[in-house]
N, C-alpha and C positions, 0 to 999 in steps of 0.2 A: 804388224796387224793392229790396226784400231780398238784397243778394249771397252768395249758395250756397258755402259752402267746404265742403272734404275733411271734415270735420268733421260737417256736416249731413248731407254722402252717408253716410257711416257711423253715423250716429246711423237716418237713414230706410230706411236697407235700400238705399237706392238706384245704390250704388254697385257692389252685392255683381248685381245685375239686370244693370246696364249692363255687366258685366265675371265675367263667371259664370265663364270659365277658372280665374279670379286666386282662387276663392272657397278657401278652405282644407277638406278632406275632415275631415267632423266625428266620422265613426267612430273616428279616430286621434287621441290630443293630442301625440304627436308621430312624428318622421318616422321610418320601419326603420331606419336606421342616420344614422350621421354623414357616412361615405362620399358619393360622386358618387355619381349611379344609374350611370354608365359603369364604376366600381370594385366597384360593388357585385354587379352582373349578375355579372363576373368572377370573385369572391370565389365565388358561388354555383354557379357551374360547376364550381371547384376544389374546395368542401367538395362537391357530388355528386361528383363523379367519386371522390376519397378514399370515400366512403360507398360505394361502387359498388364500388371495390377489395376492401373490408373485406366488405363484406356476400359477395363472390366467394367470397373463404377461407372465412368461415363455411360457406357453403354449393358446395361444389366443383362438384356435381355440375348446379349451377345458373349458373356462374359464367360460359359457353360462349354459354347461352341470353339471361342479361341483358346482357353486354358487345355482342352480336350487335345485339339489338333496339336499345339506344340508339345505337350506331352507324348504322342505318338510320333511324332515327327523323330522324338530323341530318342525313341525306341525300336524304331525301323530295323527289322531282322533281329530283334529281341523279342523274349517270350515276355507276355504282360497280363498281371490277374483283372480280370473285369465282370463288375457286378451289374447288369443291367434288370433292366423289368417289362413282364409283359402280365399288362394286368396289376394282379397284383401275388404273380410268381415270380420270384426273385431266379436268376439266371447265371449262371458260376460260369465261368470260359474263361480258362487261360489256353492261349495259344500261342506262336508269332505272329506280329503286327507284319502285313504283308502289302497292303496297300494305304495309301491314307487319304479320303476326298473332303471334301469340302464340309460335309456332313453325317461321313457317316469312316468306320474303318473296316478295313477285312483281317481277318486273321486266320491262318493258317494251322494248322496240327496236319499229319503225315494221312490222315486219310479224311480228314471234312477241310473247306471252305467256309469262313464263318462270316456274313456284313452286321454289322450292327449299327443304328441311328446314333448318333449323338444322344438325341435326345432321349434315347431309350436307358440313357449310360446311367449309372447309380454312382457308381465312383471306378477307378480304373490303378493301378499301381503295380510294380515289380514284386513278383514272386519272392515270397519268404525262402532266404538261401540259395538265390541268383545274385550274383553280383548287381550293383545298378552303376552301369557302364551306358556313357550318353553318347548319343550319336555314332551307333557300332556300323561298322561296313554299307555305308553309302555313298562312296567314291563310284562315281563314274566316269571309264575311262575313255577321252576325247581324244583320240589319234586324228592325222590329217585328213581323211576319205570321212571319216565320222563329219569331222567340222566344214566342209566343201558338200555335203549331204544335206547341213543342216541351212547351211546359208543359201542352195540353189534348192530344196523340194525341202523346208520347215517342215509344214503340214504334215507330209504323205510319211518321210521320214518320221515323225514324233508319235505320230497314232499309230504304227505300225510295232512300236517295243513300246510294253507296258512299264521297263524303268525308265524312258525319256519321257510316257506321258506323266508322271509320278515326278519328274526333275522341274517340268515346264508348268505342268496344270495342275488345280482339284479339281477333281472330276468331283459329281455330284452324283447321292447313290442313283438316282434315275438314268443319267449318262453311262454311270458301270454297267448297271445290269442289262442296257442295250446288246450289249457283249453275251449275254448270256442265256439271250430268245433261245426256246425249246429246251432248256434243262428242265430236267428236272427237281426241285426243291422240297426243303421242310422248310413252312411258313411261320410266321406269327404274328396277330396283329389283333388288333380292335374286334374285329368282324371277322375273322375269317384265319383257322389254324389247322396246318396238315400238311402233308402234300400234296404239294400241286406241281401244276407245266407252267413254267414262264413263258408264256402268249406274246406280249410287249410293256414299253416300258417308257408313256409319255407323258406329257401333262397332266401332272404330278399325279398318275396312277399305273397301278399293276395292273393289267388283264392278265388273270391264271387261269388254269382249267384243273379242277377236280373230278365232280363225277358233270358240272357243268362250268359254262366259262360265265368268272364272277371279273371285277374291277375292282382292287383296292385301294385304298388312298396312302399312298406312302407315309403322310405325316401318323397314319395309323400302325406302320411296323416301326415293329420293335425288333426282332429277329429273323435272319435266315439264316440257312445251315444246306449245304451242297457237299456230298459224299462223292469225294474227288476219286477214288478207287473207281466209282462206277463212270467218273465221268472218262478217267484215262484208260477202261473198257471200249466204252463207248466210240471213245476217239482212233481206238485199234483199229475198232473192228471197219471202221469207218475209212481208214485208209487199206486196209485188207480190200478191200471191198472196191476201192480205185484203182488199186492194184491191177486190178484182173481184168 
């Protein structure tokens, strides 16, 4: 009987089959850097962040808005204390970051829904006696029906889960709160504070209804606040109701 050495598995392919991990990635002839991958990830947070600094001053008037986002971005499904303002009432909200757009983020507690502007933000940071853990549970898993979904119906597929519109887009708070024609809300803004009925949500203003239907200008909130108990009432009684 012929004895098989290292030599014949690598001559016949056969080794490369038995052992597919070990196989070496052929798009590359050699590796990103020299570095550990544990030095390397590290080096790469440091050159963004630098970049992030830099790109600020360039642009000041931007610097407020991108610092913000990547801050929530590494805090996705983490609780986060944030100081905003309406007027000049200062606004305490620590919840989970839950969504993140372009300009504005939502955050979560067990029975409110919370957006807030960017611009409204005072300063934003990890809770005193939370660990500060960066980038906690935001894997999303791609099986092969997901990725054949994604390649023949993008569109229909991405807007349809609110974690692939969060992987692919910022939505912009005007675009969320399309989503959320006929709730009910607590307002806050420039002109206009209370509850009200979210009416719509376009060219860049609110129409709400109080005791009459007003229009706000978004760049004027500062705060909204949606009492998720009542909305997942609401949503019961609402299939109760199809039910039948």
């Amino acid at each position: 009987m012929e004895k098989l050495t290292a030599d014949h598995f690598l001559e016949t392919g056969e080794y490369e089959k038995k052992h597919p991990e070990l196989k070496g990635e052929e798009r590359f002839t050699s590796p990103a850097s020299s570095l550990p991958l544990h030095e390397l990830k590290m080096l790469k947070e440091y050159i963004h962040g630098v970049n992030l600094q830099n790109l600020g001053k360039t642009l000041p008037h931007r610097k407020k808005q991108m610092m913000l986002l990547k801050f929530f971005k590494h805090k996705k499904n983490q609780r986060v204390e944030v100081y905003s303002r309406n007027k000049e009432e200062v606004i305490h909200t620590i919840a989970k970051v839950q969504s993140i757009g372009r300009d504005f983020v939502m955050l979560t507690t067990l029975f409110t829904r919370i957006w807030i502007p960017y611009h409204a933000i005072h300063s934003a940071k990890t809770p005193f006696g939370i660990p500060d853990l960066p980038n906690g549970h935001q894997h999303i898993t791609y099986d092969q029906e997901l990725r054949r979904k994604l390649l023949t119906n993008f569109g229909e597929i991405v807007s349809g889960k609110e974690t692939l519109k969060q992987q692919f887009y910022e939505e912009s708070l005007e675009t969320n709160l399309k989503s959320w024609c006929g709730v009910r809300l607590t307002l806050q803004s420039n002109s206009l504070s209370g509850k009200v009925k979210l009416i719509t949500s376009s060219k860049g203003k609110l129409r709400v209804k109080a005791n009459s239907e007003k229009e706000v200008p978004l760049n004027e909130v500062s705060y909204i606040k949606q009492n998720r108990f009542t909305s997942f009432l609401m949503e019961g009684i609402l299939k109760l109701f199809r039910g039948k």
